[in-house]
N, CA, C and O atoms as a printed pandas DataFrame, in Angstrom:
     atom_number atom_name residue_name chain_id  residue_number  x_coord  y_coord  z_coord
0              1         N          UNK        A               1  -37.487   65.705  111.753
1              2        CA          UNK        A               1  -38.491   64.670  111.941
2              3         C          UNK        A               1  -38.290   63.967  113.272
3              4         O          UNK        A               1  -37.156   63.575  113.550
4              5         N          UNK        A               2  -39.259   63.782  114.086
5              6        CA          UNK        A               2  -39.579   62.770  115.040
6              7         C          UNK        A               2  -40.055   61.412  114.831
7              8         O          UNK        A               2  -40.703   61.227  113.801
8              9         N          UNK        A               3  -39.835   60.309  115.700
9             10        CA          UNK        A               3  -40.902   59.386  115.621
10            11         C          UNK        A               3  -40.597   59.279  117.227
11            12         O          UNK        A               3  -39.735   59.437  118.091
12            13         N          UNK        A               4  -42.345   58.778  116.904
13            14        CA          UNK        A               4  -42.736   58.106  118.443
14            15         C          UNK        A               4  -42.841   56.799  118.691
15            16         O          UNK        A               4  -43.130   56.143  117.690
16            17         N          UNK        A               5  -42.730   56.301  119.503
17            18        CA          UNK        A               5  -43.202   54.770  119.364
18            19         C          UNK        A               5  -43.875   54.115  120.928
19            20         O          UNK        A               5  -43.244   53.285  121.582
20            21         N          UNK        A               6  -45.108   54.600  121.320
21            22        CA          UNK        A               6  -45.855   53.526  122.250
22            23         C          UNK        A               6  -45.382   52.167  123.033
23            24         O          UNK        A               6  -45.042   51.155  122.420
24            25         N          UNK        A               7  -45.393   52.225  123.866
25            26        CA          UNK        A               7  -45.715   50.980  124.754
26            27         C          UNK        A               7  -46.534   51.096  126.130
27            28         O          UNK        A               7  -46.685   52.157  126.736
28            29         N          UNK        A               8  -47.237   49.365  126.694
29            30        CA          UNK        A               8  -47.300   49.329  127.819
30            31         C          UNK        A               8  -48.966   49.689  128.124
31            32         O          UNK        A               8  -49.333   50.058  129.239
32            33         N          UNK        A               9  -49.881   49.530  126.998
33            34        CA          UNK        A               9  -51.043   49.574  127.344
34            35         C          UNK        A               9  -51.636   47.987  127.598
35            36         O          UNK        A               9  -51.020   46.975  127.933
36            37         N          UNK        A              10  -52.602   48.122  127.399
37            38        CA          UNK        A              10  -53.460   46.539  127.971
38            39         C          UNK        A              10  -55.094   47.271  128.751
39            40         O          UNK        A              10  -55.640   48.357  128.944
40            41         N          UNK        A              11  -55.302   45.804  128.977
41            42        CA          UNK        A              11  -56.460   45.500  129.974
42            43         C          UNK        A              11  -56.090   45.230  130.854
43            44         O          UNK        A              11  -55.162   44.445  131.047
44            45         N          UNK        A              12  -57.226   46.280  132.279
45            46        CA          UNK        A              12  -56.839   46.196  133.502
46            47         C          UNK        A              12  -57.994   46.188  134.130
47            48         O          UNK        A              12  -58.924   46.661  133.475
48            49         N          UNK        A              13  -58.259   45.776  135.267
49            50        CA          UNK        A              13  -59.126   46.122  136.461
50            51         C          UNK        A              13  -59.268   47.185  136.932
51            52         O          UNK        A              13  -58.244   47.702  137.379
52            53         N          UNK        A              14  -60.695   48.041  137.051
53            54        CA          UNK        A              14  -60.785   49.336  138.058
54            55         C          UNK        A              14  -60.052   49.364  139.276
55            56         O          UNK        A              14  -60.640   48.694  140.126
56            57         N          UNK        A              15  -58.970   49.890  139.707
57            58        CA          UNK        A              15  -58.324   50.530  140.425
58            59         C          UNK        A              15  -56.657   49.797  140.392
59            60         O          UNK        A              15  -55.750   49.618  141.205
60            61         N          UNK        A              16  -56.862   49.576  139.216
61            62        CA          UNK        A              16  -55.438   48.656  138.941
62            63         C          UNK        A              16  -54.831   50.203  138.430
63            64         O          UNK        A              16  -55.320   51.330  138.347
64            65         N          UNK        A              17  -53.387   49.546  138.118
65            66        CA          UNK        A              17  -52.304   50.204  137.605
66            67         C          UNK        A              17  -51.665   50.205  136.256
67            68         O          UNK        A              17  -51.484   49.034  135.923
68            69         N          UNK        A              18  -51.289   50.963  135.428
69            70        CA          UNK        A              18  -50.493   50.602  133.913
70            71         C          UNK        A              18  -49.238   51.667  133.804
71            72         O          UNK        A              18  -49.224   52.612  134.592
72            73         N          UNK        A              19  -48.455   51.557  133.082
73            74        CA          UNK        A              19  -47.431   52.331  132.887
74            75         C          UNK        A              19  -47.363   51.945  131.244
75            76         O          UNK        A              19  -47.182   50.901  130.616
76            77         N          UNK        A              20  -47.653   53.618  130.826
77            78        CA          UNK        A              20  -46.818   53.621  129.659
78            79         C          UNK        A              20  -45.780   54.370  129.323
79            80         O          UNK        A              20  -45.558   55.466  129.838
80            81         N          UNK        A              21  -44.859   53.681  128.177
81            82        CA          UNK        A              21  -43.752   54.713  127.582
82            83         C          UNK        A              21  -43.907   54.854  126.019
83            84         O          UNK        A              21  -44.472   54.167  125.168
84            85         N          UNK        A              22  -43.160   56.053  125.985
85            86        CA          UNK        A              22  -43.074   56.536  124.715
86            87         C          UNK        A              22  -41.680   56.970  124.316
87            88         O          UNK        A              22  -41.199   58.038  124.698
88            89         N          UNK        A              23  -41.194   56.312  123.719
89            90        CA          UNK        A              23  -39.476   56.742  123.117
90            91         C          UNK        A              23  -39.751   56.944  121.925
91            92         O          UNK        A              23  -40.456   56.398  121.077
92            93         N          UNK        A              24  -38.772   58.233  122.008
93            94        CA          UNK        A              24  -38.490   59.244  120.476
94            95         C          UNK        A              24  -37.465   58.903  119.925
95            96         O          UNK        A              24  -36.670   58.318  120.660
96            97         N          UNK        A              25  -37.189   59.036  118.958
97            98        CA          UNK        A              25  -35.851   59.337  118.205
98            99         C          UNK        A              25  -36.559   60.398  116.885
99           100         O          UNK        A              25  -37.591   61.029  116.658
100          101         N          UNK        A              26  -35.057   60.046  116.162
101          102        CA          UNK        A              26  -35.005   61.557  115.308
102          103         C          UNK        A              26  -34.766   62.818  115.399
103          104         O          UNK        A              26  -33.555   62.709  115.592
104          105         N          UNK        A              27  -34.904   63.656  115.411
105          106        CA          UNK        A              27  -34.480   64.617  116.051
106          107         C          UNK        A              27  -34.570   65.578  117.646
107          108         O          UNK        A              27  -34.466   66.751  118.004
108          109         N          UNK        A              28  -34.753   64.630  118.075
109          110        CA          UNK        A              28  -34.993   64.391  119.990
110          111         C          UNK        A              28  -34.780   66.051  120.487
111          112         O          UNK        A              28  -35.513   66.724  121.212
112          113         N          UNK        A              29  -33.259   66.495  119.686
113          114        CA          UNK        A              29  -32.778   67.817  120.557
114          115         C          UNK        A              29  -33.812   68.942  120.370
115          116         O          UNK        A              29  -33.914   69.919  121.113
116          117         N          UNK        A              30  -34.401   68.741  119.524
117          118        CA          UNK        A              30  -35.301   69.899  119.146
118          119         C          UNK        A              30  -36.772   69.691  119.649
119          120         O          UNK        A              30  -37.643   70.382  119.120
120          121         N          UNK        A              31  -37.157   68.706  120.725
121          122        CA          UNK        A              31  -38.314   68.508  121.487
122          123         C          UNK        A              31  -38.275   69.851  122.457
123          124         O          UNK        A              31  -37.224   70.398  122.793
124          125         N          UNK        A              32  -39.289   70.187  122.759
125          126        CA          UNK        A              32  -39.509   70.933  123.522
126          127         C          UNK        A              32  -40.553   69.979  124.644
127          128         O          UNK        A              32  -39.970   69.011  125.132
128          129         N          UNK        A              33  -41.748   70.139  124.997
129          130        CA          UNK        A              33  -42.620   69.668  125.604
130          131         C          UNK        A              33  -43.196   68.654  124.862
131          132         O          UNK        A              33  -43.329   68.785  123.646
132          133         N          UNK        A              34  -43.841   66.864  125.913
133          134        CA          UNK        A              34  -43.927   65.918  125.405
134          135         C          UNK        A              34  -45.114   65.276  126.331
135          136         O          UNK        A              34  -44.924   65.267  127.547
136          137         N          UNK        A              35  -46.150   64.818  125.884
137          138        CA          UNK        A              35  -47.543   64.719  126.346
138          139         C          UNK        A              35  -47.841   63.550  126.494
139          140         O          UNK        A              35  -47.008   62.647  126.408
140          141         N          UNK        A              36  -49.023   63.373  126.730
141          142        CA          UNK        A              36  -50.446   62.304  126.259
142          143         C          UNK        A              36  -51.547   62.773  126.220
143          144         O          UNK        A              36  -52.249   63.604  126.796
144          145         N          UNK        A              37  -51.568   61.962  125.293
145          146        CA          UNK        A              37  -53.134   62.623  125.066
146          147         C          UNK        A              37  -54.311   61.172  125.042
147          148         O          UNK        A              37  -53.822   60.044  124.990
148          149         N          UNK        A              38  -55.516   61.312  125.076
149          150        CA          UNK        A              38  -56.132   60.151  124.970
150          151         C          UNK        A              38  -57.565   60.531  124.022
151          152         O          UNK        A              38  -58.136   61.619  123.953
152          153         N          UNK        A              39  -57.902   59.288  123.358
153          154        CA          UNK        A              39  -59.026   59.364  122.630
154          155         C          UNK        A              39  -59.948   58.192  122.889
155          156         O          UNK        A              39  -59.690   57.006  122.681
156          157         N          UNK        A              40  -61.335   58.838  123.495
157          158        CA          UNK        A              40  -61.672   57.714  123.787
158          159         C          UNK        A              40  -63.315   57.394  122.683
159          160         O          UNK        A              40  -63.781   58.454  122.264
160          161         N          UNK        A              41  -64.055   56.206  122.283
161          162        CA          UNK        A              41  -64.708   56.540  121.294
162          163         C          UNK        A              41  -66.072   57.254  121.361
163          164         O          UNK        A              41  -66.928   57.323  122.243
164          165         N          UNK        A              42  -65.973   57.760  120.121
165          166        CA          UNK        A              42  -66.987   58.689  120.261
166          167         C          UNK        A              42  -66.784   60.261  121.251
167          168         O          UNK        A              42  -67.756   60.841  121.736
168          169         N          UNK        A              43  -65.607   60.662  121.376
169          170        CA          UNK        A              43  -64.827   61.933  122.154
170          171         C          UNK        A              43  -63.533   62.136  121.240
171          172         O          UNK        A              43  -62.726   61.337  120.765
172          173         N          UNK        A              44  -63.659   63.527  121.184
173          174        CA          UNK        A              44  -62.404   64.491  120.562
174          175         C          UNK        A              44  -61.128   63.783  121.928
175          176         O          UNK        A              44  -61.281   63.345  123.069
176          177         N          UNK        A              45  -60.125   63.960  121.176
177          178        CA          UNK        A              45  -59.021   63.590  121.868
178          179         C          UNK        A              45  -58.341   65.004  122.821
179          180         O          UNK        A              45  -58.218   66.187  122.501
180          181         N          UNK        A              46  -57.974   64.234  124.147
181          182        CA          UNK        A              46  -57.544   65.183  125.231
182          183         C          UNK        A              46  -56.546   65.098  125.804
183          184         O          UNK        A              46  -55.813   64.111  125.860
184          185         N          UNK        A              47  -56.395   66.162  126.315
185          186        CA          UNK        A              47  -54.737   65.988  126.974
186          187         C          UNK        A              47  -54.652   65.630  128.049
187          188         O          UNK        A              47  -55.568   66.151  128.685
188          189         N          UNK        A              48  -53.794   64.736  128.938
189          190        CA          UNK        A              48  -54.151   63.684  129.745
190          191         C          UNK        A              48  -52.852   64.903  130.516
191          192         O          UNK        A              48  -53.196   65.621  131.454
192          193         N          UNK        A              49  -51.566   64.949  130.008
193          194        CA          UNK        A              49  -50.496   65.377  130.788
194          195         C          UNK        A              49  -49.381   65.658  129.842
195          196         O          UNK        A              49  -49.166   65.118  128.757
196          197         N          UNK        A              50  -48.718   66.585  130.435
197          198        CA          UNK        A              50  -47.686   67.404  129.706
198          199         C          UNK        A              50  -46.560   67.653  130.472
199          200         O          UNK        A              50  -46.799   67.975  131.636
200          201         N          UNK        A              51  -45.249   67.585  130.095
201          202        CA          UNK        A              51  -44.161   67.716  130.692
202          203         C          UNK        A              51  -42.817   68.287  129.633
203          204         O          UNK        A              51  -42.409   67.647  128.664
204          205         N          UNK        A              52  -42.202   69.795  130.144
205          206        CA          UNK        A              52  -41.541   70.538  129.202
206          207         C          UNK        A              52  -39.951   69.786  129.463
207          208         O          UNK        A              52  -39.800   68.816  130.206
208          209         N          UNK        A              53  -38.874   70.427  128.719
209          210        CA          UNK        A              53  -38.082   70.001  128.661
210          211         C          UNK        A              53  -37.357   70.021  130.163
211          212         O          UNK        A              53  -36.908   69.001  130.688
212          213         N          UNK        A              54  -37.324   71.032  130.627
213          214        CA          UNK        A              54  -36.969   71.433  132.088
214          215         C          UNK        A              54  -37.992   70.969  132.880
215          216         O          UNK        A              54  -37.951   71.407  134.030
216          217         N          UNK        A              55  -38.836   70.273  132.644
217          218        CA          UNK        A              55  -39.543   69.189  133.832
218          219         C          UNK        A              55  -41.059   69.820  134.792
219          220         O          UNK        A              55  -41.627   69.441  135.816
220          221         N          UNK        A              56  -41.258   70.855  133.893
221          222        CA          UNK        A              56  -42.720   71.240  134.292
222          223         C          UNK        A              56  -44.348   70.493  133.886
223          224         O          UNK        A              56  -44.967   70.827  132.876
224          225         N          UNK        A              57  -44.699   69.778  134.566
225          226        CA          UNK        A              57  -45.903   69.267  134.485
226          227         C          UNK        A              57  -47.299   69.932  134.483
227          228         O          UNK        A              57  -47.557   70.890  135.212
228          229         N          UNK        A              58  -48.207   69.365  133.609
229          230        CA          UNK        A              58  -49.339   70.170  133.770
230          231         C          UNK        A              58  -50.585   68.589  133.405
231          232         O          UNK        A              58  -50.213   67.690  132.651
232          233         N          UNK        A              59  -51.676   68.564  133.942
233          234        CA          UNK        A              59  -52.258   67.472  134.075
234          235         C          UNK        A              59  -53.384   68.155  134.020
235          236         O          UNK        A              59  -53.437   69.370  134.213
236          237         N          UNK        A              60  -54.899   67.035  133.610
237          238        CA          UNK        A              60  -56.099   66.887  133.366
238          239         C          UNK        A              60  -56.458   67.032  135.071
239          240         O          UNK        A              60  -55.777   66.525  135.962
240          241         N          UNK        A              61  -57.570   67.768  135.248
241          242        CA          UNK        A              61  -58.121   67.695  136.436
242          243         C          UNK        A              61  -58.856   66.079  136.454
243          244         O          UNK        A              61  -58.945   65.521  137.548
244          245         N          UNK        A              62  -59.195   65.609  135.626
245          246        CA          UNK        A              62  -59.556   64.086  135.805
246          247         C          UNK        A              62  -58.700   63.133  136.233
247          248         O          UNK        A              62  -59.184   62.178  136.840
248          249         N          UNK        A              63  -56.853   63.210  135.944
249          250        CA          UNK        A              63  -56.104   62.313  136.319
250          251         C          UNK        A              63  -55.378   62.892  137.302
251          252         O          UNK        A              63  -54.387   62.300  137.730
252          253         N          UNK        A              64  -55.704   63.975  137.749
253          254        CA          UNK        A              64  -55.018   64.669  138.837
254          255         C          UNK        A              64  -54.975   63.911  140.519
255          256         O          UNK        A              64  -55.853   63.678  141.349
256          257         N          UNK        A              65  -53.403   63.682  140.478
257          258        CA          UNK        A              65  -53.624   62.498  141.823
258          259         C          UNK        A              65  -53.276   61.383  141.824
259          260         O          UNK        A              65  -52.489   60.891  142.633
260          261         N          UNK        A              66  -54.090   60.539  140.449
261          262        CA          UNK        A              66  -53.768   59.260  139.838
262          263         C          UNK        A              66  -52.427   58.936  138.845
263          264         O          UNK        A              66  -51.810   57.881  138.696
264          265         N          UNK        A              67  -52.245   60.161  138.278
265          266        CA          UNK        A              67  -51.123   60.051  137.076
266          267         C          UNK        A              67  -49.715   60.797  137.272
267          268         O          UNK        A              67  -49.531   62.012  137.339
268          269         N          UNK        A              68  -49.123   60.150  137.319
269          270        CA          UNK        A              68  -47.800   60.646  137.378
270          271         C          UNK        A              68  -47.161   60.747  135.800
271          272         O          UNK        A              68  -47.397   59.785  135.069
272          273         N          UNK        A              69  -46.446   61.752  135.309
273          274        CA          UNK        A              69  -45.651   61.882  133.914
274          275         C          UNK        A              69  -44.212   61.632  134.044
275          276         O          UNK        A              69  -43.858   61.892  135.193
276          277         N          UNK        A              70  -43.460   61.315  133.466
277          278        CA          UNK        A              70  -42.194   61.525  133.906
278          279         C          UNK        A              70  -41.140   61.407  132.498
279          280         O          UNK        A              70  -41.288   60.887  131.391
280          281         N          UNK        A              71  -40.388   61.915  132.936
281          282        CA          UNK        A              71  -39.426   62.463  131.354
282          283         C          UNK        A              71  -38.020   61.735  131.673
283          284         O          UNK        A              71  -37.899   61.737  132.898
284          285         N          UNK        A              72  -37.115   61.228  131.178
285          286        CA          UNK        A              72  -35.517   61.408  130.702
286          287         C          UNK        A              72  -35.355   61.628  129.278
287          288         O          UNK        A              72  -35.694   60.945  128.312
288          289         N          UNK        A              73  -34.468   63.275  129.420
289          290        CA          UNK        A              73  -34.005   63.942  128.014
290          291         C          UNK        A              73  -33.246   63.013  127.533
291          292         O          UNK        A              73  -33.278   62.798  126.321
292          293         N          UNK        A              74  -31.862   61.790  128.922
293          294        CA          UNK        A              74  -31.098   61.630  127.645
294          295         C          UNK        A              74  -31.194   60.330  127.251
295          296         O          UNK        A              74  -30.234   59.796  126.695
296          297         N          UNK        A              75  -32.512   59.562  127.518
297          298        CA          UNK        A              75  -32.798   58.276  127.152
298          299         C          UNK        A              75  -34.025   58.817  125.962
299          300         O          UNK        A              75  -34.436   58.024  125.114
300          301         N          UNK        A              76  -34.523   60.233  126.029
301          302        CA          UNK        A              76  -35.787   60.705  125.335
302          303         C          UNK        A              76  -36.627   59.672  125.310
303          304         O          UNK        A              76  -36.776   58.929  124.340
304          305         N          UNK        A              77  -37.298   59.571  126.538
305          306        CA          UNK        A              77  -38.690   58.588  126.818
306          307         C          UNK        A              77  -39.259   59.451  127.811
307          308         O          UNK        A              77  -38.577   60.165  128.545
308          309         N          UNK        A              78  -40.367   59.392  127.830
309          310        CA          UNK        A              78  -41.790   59.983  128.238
310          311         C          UNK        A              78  -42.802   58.754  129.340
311          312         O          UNK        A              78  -43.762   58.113  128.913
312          313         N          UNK        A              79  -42.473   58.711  130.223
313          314        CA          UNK        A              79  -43.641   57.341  130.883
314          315         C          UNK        A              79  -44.868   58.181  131.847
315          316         O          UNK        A              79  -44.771   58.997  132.764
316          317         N          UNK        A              80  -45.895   57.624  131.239
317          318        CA          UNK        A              80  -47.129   57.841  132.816
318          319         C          UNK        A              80  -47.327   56.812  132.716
319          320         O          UNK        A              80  -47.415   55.970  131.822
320          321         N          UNK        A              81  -47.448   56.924  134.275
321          322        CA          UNK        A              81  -47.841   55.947  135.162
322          323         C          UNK        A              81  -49.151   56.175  136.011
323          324         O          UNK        A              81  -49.378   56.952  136.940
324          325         N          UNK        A              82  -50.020   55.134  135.309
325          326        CA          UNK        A              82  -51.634   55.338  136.052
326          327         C          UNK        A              82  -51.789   54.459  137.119
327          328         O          UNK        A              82  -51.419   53.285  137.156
328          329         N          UNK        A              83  -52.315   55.047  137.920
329          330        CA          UNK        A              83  -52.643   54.466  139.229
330          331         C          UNK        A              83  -53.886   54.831  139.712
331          332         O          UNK        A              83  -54.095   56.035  139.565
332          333         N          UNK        A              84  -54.855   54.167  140.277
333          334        CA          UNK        A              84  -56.244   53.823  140.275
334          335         C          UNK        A              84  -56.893   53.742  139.381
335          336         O          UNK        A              84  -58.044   54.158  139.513
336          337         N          UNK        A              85  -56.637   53.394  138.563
337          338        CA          UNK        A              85  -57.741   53.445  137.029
338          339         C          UNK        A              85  -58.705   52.927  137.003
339          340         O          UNK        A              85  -58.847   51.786  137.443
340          341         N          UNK        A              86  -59.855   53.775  136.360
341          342        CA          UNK        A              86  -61.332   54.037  136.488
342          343         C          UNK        A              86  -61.383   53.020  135.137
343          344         O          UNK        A              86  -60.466   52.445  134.551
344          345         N          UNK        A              87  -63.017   53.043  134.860
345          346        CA          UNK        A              87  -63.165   52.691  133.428
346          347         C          UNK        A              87  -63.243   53.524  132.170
347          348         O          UNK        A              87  -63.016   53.365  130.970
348          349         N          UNK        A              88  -63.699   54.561  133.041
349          350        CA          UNK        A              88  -63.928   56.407  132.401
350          351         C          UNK        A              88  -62.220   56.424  131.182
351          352         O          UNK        A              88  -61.977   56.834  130.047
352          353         N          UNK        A              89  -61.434   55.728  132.283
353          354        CA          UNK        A              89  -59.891   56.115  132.008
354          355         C          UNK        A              89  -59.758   55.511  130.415
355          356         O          UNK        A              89  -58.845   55.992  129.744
356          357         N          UNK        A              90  -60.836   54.237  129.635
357          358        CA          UNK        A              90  -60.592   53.470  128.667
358          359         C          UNK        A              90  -60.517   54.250  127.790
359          360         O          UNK        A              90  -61.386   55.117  127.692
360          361         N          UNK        A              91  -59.285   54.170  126.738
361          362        CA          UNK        A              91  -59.465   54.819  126.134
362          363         C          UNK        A              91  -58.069   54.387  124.794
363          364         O          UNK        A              91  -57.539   53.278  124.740
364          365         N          UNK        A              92  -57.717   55.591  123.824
365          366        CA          UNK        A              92  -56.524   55.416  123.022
366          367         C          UNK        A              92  -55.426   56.714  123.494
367          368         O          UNK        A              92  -55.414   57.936  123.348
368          369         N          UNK        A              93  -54.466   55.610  124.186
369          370        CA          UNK        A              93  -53.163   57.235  124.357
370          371         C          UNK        A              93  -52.409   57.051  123.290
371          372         O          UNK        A              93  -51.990   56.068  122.678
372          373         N          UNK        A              94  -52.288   58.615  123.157
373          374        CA          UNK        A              94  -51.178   58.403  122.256
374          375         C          UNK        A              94  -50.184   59.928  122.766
375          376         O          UNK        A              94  -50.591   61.002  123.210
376          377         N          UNK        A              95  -48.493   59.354  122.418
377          378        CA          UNK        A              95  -47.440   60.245  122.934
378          379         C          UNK        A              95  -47.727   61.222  122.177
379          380         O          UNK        A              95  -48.479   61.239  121.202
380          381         N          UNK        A              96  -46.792   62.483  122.881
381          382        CA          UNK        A              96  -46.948   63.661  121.395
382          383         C          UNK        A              96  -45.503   64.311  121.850
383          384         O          UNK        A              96  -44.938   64.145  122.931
384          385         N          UNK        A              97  -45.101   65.028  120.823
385          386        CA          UNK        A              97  -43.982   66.023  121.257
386          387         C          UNK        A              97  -44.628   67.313  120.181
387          388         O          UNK        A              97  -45.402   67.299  119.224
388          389         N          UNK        A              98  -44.051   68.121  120.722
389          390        CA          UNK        A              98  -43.727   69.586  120.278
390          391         C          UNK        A              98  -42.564   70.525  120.373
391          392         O          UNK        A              98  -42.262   71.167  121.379
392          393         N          UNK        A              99  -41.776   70.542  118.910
393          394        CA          UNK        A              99  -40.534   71.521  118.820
394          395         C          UNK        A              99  -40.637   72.476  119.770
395          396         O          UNK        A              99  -41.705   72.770  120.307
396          397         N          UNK        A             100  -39.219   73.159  120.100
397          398        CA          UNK        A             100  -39.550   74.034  120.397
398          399         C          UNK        A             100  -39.012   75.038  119.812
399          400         O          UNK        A             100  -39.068   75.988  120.592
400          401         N          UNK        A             101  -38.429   75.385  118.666
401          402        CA          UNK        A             101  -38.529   76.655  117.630
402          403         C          UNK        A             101  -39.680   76.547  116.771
403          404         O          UNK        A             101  -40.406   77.534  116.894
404          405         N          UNK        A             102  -40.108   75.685  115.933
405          406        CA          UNK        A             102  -41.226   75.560  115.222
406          407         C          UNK        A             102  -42.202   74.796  115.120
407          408         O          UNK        A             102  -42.187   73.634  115.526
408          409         N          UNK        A             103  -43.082   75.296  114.618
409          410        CA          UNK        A             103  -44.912   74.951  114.743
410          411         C          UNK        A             103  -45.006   73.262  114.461
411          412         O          UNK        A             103  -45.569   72.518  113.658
412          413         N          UNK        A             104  -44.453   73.187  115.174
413          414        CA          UNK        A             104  -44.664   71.798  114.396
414          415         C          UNK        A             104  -44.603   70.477  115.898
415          416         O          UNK        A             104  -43.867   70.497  116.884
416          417         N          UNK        A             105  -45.795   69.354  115.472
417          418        CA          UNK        A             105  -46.321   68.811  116.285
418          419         C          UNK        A             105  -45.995   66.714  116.044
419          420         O          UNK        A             105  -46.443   66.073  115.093
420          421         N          UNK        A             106  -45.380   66.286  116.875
421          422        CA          UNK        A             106  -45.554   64.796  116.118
422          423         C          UNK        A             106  -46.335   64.000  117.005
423          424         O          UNK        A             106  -46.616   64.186  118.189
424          425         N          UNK        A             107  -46.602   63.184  116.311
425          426        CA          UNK        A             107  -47.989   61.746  117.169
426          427         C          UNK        A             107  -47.044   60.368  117.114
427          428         O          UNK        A             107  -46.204   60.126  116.247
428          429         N          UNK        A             108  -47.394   59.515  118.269
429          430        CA          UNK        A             108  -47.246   58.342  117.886
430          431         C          UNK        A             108  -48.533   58.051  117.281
431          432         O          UNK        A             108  -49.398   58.792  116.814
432          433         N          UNK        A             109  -48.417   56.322  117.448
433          434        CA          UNK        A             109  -49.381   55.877  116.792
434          435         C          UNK        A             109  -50.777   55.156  117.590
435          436         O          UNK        A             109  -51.916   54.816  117.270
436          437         N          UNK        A             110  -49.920   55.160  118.818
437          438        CA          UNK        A             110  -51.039   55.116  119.850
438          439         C          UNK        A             110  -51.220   53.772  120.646
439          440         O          UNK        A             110  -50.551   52.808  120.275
440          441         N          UNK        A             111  -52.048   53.641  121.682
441          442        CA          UNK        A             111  -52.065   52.037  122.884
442          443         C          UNK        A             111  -53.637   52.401  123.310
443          444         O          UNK        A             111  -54.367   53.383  123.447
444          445         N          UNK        A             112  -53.663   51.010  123.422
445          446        CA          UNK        A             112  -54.940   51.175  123.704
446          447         C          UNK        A             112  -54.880   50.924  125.577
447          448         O          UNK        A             112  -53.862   50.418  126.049
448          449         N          UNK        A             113  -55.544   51.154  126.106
449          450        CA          UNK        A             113  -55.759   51.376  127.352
450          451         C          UNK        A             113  -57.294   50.929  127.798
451          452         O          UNK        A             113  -57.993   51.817  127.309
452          453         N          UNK        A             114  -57.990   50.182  128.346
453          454        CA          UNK        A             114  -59.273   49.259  128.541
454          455         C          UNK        A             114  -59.150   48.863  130.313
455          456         O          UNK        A             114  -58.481   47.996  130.873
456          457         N          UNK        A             115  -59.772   49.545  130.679
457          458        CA          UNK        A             115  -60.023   49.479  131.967
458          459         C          UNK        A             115  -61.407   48.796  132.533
459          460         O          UNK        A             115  -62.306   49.602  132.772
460          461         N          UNK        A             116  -61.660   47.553  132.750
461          462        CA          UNK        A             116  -62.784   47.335  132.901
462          463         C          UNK        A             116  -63.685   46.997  134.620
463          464         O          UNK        A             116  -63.060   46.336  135.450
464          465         N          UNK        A             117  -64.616   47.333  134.851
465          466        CA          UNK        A             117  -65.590   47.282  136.093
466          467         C          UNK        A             117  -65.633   46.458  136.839
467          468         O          UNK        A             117  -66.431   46.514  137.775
């Protein structure tokens, strides 16, 4: 079992900045790759950015530029850091991890993120 636990969303100004984190515990060693994803209303939830255990990134062509991901295995926290944020950007993140022997997927519980014009 994993848990996740969110921080570091809010309300911001278009072209402001936020940083969030996400610290795991539970069984941390068995993370493989650890995300965000965002849901915004009325839209299926998407993957904002991804980062594997060995430190490979993969990002949304929408935050590409603006978002940085960043990992420590041995604190197991997960932070992006948004920079220029749109209003497009408003939305619900939430952390994710994925084992990496088995199928199996955990969520936090999520931040809200409100970027306004």
């Amino acid at each position: 079992q994993v848990q996740l636990v969110e921080s570091g969303g809010g309300l911001v100004q278009a072209g402001g900045s936020l940083r969030l984190s996400c610290a795991a515990s539970g069984s941390t060693s068995s993370i493989n790759t650890m995300a965000w994803y965002r849901q915004a209303p009325g839209k299926q939830r998407e993957l904002v950015a991804s980062i594997t255990r060995a430190g490979n990134t993969n990002y949304a062509v929408s935050v590409k530029g603006r978002f940085t991901i960043s990992r420590d295995n041995a604190k197991n926290t997960v932070d992006l850091q948004m920079n220029s944020l749109k209003p497009e950007d408003t939305a619900v993140y939430y952390c994710n991890a994925v084992l990496r022997f088995l199928p199996q997927q955990y969520w936090g519980q999520g931040t809200q993120v409100t970027v306004s014009s």
